[in-house]
TIVO-584921 format. One record per atom (N, C-alpha, C): residue in one letter; x, y, z. Coordinates in pm, 1 decimal. Example, Ala and Ser with C-alpha at 12.3 -4.5 7.8 and 13.67 -1.06 7.14 Angstrom:
<sites>
r|u|v|w
a|1319.0|-569.0|780.0
a|1230.0|-450.0|780.0
a|1320.0|-330.0|780.0
s|1285.0|-225.0|708.0
s|1367.0|-106.0|714.0
s|1290.0|3.0|787.0
</sites>
This chain:
<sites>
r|u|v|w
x|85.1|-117.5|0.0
x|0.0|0.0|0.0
x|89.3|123.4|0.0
x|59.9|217.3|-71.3
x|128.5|361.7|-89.7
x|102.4|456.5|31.5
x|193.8|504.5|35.2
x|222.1|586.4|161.1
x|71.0|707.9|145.1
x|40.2|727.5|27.7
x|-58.1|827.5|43.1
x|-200.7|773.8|62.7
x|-240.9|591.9|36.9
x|-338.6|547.9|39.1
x|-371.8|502.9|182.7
x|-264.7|531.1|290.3
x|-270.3|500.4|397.1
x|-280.3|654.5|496.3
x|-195.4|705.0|423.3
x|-225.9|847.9|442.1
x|-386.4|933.2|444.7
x|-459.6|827.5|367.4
x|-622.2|909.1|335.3
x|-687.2|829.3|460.6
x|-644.7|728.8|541.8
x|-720.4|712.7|628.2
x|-725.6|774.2|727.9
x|-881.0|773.8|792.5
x|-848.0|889.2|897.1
x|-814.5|758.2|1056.0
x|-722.4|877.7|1144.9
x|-648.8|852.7|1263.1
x|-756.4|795.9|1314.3
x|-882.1|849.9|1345.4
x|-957.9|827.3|1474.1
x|-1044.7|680.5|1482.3
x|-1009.9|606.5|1336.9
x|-1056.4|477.7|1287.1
x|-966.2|376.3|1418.5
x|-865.6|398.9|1484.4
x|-801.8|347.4|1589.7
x|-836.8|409.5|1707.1
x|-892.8|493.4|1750.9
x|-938.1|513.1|1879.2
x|-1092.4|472.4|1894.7
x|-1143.0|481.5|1777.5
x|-1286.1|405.1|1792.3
x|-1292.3|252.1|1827.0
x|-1156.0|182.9|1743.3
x|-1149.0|62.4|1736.7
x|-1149.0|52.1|1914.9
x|-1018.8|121.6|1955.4
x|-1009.1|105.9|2091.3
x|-1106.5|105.7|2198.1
x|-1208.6|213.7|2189.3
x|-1273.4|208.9|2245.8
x|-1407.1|103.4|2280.5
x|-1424.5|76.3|2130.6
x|-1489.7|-30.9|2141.4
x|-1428.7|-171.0|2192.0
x|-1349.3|-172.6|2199.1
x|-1247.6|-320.6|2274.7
x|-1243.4|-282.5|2391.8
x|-1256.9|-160.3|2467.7
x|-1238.7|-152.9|2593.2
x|-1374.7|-169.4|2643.0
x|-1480.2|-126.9|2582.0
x|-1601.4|-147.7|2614.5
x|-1606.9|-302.9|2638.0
x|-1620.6|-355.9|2545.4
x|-1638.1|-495.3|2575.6
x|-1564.2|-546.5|2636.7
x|-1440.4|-534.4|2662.7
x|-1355.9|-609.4|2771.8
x|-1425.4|-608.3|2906.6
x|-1428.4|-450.6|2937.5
x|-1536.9|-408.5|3043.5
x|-1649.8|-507.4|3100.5
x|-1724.2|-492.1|2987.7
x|-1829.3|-552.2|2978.8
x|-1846.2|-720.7|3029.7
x|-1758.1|-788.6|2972.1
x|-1722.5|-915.8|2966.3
x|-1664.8|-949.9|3134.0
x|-1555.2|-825.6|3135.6
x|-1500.7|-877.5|3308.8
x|-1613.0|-853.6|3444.1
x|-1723.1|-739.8|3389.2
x|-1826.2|-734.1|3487.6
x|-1901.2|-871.6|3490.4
x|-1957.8|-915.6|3358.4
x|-2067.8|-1011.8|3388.6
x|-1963.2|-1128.3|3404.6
x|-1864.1|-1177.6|3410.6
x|-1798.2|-1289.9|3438.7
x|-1778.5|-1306.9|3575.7
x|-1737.4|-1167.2|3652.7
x|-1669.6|-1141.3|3754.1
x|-1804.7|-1165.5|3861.8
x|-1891.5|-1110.1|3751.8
x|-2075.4|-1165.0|3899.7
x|-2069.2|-1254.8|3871.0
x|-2054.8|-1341.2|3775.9
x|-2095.6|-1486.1|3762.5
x|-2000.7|-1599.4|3829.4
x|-1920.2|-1514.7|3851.3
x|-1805.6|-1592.7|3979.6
x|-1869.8|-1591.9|4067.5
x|-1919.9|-1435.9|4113.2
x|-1947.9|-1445.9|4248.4
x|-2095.2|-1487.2|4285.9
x|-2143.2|-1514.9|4177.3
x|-2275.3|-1580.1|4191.6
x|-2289.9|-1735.1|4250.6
x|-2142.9|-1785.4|4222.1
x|-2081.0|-1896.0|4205.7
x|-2108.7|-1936.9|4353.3
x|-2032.8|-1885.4|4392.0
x|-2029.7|-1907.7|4613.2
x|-2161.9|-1927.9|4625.1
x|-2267.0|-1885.2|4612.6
x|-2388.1|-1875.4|4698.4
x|-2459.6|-2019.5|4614.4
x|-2438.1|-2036.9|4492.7
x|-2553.8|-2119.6|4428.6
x|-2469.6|-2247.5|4367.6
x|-2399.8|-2319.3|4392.1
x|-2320.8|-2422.1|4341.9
x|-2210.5|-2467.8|4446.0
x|-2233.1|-2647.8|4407.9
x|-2154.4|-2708.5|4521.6
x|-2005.1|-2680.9|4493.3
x|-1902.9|-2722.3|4605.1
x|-1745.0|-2693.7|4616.0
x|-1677.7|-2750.4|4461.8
x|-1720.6|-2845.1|4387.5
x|-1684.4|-2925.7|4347.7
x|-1704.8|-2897.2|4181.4
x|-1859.7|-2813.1|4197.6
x|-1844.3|-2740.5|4051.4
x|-1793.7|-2631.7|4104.5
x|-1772.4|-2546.5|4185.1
x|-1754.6|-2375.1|4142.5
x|-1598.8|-2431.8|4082.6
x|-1528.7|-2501.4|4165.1
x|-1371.1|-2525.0|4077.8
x|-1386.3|-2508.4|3933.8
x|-1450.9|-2624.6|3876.7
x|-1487.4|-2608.0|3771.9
x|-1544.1|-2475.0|3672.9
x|-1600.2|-2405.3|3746.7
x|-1648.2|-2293.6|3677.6
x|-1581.2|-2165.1|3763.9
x|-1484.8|-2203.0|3866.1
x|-1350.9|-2044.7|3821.8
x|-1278.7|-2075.0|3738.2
x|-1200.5|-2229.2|3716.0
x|-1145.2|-2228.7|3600.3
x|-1193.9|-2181.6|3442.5
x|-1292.8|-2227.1|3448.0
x|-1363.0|-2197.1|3286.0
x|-1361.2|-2035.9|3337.5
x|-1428.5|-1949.6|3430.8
x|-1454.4|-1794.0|3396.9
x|-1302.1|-1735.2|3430.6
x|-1207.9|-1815.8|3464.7
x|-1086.5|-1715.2|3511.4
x|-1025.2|-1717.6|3345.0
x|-1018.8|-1841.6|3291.9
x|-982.3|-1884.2|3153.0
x|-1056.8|-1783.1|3042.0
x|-1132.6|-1763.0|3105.3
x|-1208.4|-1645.8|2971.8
x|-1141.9|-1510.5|2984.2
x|-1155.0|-1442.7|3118.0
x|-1140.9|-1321.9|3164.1
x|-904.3|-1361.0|3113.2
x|-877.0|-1442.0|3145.6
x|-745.5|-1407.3|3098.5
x|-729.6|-1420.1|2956.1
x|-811.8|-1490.0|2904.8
x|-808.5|-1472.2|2734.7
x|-852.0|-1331.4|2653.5
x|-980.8|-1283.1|2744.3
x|-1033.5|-1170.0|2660.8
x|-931.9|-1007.7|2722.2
x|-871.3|-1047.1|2859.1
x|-761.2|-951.0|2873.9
x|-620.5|-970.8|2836.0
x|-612.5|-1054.0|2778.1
x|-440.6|-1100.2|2688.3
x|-503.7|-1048.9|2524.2
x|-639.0|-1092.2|2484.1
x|-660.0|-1002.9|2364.2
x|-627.5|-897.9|2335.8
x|-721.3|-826.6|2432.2
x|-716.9|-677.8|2457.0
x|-580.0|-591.6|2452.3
x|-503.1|-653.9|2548.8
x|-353.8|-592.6|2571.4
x|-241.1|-610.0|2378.9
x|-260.9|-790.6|2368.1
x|-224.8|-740.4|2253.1
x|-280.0|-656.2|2141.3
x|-398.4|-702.1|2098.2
x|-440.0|-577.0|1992.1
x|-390.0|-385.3|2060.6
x|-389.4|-407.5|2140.4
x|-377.8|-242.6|2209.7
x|-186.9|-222.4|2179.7
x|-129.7|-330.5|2202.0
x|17.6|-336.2|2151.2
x|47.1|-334.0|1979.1
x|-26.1|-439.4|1984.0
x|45.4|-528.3|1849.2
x|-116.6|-548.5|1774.8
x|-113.0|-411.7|1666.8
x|-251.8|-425.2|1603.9
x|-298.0|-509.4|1512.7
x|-234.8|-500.2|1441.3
x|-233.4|-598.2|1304.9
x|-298.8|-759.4|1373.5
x|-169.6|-826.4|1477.7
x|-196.1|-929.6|1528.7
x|-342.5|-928.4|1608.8
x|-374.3|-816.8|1656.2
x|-489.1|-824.5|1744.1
x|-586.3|-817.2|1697.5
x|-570.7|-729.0|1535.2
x|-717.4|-700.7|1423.1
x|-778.9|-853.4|1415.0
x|-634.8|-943.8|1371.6
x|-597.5|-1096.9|1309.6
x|-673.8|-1142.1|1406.5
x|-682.1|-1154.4|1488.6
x|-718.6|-1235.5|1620.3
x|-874.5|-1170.2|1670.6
x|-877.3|-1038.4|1668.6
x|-1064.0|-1014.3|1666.0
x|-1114.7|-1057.8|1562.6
x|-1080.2|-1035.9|1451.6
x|-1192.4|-1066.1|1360.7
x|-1201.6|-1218.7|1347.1
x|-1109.7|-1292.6|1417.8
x|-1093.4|-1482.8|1387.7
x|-1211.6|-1496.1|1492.1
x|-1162.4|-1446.6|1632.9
x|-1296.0|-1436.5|1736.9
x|-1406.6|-1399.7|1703.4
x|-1460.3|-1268.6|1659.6
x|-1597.3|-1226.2|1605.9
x|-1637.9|-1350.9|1526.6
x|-1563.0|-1402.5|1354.9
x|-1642.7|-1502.2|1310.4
x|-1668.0|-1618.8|1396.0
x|-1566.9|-1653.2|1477.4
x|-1618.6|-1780.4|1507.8
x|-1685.2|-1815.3|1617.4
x|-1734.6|-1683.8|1709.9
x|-1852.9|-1688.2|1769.5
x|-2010.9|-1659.7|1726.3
x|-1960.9|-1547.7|1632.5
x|-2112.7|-1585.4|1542.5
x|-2141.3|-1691.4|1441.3
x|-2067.1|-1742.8|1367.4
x|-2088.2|-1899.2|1295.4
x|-2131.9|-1985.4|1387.2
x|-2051.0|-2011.1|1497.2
x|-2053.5|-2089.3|1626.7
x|-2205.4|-2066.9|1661.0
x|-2242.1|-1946.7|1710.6
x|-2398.6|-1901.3|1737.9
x|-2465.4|-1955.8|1631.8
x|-2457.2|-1903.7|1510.4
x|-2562.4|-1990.0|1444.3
x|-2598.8|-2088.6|1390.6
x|-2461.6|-2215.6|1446.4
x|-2477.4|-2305.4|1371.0
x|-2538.0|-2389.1|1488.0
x|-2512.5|-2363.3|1612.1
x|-2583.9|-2425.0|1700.2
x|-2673.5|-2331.5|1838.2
x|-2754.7|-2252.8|1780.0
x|-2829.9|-2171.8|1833.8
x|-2922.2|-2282.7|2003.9
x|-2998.5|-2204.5|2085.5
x|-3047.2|-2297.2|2186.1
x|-3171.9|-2323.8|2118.2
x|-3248.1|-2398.9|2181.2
x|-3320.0|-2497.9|2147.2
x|-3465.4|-2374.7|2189.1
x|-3564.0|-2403.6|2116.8
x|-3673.6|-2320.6|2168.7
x|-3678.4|-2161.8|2121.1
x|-3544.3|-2129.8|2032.2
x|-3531.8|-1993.8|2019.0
x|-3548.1|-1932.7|1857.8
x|-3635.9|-1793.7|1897.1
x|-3682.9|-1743.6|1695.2
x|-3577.3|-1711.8|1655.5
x|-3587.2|-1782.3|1528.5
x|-3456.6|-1677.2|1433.2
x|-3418.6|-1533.5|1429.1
x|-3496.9|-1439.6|1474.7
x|-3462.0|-1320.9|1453.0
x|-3395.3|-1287.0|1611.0
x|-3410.1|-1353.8|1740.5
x|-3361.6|-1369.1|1797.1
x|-3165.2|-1479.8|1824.5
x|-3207.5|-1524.2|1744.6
x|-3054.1|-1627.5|1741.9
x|-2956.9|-1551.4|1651.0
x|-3031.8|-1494.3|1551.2
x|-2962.2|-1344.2|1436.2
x|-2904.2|-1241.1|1558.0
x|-2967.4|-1185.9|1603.8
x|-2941.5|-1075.3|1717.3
x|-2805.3|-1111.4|1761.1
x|-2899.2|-1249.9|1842.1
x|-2751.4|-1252.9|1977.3
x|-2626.7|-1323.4|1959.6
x|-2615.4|-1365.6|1799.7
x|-2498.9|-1405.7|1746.8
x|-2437.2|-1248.8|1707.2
x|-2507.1|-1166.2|1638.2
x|-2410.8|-1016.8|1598.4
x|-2380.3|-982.2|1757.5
x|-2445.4|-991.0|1855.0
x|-2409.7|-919.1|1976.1
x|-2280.3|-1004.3|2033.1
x|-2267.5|-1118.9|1994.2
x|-2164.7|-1186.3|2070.1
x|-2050.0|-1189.6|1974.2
x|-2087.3|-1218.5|1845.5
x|-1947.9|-1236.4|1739.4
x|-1902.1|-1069.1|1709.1
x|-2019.0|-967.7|1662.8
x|-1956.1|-895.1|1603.3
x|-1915.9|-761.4|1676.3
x|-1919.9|-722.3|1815.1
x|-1880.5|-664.9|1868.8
x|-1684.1|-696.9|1814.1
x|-1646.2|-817.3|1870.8
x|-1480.7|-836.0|1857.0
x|-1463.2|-791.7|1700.7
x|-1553.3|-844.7|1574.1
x|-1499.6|-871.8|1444.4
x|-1515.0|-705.5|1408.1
x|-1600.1|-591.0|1466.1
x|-1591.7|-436.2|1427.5
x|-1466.0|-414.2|1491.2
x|-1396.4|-440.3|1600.2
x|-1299.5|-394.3|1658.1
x|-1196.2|-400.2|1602.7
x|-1167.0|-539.8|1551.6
x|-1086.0|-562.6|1487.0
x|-1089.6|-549.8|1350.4
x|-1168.9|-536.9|1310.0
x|-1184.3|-465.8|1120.5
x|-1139.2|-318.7|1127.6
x|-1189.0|-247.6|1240.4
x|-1104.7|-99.0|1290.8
x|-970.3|-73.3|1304.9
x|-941.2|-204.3|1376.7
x|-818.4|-160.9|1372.3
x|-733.9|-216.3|1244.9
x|-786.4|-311.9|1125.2
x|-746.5|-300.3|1011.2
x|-734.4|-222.0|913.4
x|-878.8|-160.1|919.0
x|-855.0|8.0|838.3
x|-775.0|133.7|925.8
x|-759.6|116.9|1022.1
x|-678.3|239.2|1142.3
x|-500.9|247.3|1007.9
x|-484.4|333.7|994.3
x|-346.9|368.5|959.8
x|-226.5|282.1|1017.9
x|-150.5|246.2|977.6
x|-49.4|181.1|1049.5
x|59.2|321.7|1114.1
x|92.4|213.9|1243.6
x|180.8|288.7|1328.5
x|328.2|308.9|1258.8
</sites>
């Protein structure tokens, strides 16, 4: 790409990206972080193990994302937009049981494509 075709993009295509990754990181460490602590009161000794491992395993995956794309963009665009598709494919190829399509449409864009805009942002963002 030519220095001037990178040049026509505008700067703020990377702070949007950012922001939107911080949102959802946010987002993700609140409802994980209750769902830990939901954990103590409503589940025996024997699953909560089981389910801090699975929510500590998320919360260090979606904050090792975060940090790299916020470092290392390119790799982190690479890596949201792999996440975005393959939680919404994932969503719709095995949606829950009992649920309308225009509902299983929804909450696959809400879960896949939050990461795959972030990271398409930070593909069009100018390089550093």
């Amino acid at each position: 790409m030519s220095a001037s075709a990178s040049a026509a993009r505008p700067a703020w295509l990377r702070t949007v990206a950012r922001t939107i990754l911080g949102i959802w990181i946010v987002f993700w460490t609140y409802f994980l972080g209750a769902n830990l602590l939901d954990n103590l009161r409503t589940t025996s000794a024997s699953e909560q193990a089981k389910g801090y491992l699975a929510i500590l395993t998320g919360l260090v995956l979606i904050w090792g994302l975060g940090v790299l794309a916020w470092r290392k963009e390119r790799v982190g665009a690479s890596l949201l937009v792999g996440l975005g598709l393959a939680l919404l494919i994932g969503y719709l190829l095995s949606p829950p049981t009992r649920m309308v399509a225009n509902d299983v449409v929804s909450t696959a864009l809400l879960l896949g494509g939050v990461p795959f805009l972030a990271g398409f942002l930070f593909w069009a963002a100018p390089k550093r």
